[in-house]
TORNUDREN-591216 format. One record per residue (C-alpha): residue in three letters; chain; residue number from 0; x, z, y. Coordinates in steps of 0.05 Angstrom, whole numbers. Each point is the difference from the previous one (the first is absolute). Layout:
<nutis>
['ALA','A',NUM,[X,Z,Y]] ...
</nutis>
This chain:
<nutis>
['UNK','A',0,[831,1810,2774]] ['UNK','A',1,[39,-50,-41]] ['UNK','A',2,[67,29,30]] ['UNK','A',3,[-22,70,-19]] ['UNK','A',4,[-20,-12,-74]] ['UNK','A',5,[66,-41,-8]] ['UNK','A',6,[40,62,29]] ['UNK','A',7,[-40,53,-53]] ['UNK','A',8,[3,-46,-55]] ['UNK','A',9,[83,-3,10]] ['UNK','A',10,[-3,74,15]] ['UNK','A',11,[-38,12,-77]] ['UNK','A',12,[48,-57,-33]] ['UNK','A',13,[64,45,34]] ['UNK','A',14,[-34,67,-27]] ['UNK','A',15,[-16,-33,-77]] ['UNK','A',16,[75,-23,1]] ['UNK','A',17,[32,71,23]] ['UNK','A',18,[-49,30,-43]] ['UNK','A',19,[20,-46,-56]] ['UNK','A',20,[74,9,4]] ['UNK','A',21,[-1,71,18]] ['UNK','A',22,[-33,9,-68]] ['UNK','A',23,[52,-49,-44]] ['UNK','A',24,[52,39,39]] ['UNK','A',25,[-27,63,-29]] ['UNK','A',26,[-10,-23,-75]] ['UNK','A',27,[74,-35,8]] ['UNK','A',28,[30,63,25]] ['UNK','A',29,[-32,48,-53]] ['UNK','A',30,[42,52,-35]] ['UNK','A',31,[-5,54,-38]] ['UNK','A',32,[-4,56,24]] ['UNK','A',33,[66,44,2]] ['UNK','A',34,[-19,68,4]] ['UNK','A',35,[30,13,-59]] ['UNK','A',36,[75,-40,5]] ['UNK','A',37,[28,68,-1]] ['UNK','A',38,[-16,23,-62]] ['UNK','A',39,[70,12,-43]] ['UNK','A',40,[-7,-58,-69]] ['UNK','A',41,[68,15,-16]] ['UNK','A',42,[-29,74,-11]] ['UNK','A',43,[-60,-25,-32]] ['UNK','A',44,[37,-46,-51]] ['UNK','A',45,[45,58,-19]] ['UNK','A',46,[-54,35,-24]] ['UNK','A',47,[-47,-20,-50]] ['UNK','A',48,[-43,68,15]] ['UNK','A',49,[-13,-44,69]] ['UNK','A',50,[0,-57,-20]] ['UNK','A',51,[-53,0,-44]] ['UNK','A',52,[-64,28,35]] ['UNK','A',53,[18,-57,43]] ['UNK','A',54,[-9,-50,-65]] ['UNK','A',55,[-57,37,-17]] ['UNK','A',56,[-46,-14,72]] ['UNK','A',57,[18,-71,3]] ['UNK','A',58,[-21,-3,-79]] ['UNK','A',59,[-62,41,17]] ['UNK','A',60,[27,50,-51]] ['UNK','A',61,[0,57,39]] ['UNK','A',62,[-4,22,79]] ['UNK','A',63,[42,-23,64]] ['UNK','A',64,[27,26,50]] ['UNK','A',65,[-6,-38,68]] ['UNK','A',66,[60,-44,-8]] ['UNK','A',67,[-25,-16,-71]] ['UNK','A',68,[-69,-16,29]] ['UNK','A',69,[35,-43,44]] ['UNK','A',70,[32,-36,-39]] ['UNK','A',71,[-55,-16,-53]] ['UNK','A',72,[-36,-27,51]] ['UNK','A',73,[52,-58,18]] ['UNK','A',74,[43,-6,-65]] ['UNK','A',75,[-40,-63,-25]] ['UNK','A',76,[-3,-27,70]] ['UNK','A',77,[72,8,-5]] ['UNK','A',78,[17,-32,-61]] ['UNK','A',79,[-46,-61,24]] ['UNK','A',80,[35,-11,59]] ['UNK','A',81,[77,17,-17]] ['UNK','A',82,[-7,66,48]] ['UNK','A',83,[-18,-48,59]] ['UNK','A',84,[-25,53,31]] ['UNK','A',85,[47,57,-16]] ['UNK','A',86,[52,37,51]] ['UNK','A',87,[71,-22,-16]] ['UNK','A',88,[0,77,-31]] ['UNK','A',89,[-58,-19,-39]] ['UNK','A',90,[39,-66,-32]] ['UNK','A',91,[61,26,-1]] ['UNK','A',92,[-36,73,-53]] ['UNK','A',93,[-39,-40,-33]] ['UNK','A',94,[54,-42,-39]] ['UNK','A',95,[26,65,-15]] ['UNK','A',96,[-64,24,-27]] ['UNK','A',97,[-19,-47,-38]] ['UNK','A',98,[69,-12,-29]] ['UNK','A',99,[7,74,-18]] ['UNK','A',100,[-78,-7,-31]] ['UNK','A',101,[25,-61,-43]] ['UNK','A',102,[62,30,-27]] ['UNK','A',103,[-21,75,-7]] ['UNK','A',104,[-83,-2,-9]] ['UNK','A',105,[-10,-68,-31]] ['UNK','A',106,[-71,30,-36]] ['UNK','A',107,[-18,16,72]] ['UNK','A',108,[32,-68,22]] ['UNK','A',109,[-49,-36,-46]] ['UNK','A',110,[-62,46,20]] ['UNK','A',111,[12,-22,73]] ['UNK','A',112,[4,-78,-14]] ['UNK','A',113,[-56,9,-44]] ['UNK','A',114,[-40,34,51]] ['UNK','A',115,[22,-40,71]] ['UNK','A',116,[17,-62,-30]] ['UNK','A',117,[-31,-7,-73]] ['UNK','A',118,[-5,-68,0]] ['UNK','A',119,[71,-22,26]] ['UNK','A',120,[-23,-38,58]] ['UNK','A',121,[48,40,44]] ['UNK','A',122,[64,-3,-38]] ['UNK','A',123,[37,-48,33]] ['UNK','A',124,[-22,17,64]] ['UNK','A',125,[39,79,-4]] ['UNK','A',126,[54,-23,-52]] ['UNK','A',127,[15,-38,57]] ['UNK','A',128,[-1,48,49]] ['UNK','A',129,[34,56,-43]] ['UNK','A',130,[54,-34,-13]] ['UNK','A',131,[12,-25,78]] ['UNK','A',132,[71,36,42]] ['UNK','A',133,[-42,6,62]] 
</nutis>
């Protein structure tokens, strides 16, 4: 019996450790999801009629659209992280967002910090990150 309970307790140890590592493989590989890398910012940008309903959802201010529910859902995970887990479409549009925001909404600039990061505790973490050439 000895043999046998050796054998099944190597057999559980071998299923906790897949188990374990499929899981930190899954939380490691973990991306937004990119349903939406198609959608035309350069368009969006252009035109402030666009532009700003998107503003609006991720300020609560008024409704969104399914991209815009999308993003409200991850933009503070986002600015936490430095876009960690954002496409390379995803990093790549939002340094042109957010620059565009700065230099062209700056009241709704301010609204956004003050809502997603209102205390500052993020700052350096997506200064850093918007201002990276990857």
């Amino acid at each position: 019996m000895p043999v046998q309970n050796d054998f099944l307790c190597r057999l559980k140890m071998k299923s906790i450790i897949l188990f374990v590592l499929f899981t930190i493989s899954f939380v490691v590989c973990e991306q937004y999801t990119d349903k939406y890398d198609n959608i035309n910012i350069d368009e969006i940008l252009a035109n402030r009629r666009l532009l700003l309903p998107y503003l609006k959802c991720i300020l609560d201010k008024g409704p969104c659209t399914a991209e815009g529910r999308e993003l409200k859902v991850h933009i503070k995970d986002g600015m936490q992280t430095a876009c960690a887990k954002c496409t390379d479409f995803q990093r790549q549009h939002a340094r042109k967002v957010v620059k565009h925001v700065r230099e062209n909404e700056k009241p709704l600039w301010v609204e956004l910090l003050q809502k997603y990061d209102p205390k500052n505790e993020y700052q350096e973490t997506y200064e850093k990150f918007l201002n990276a050439k990857d």
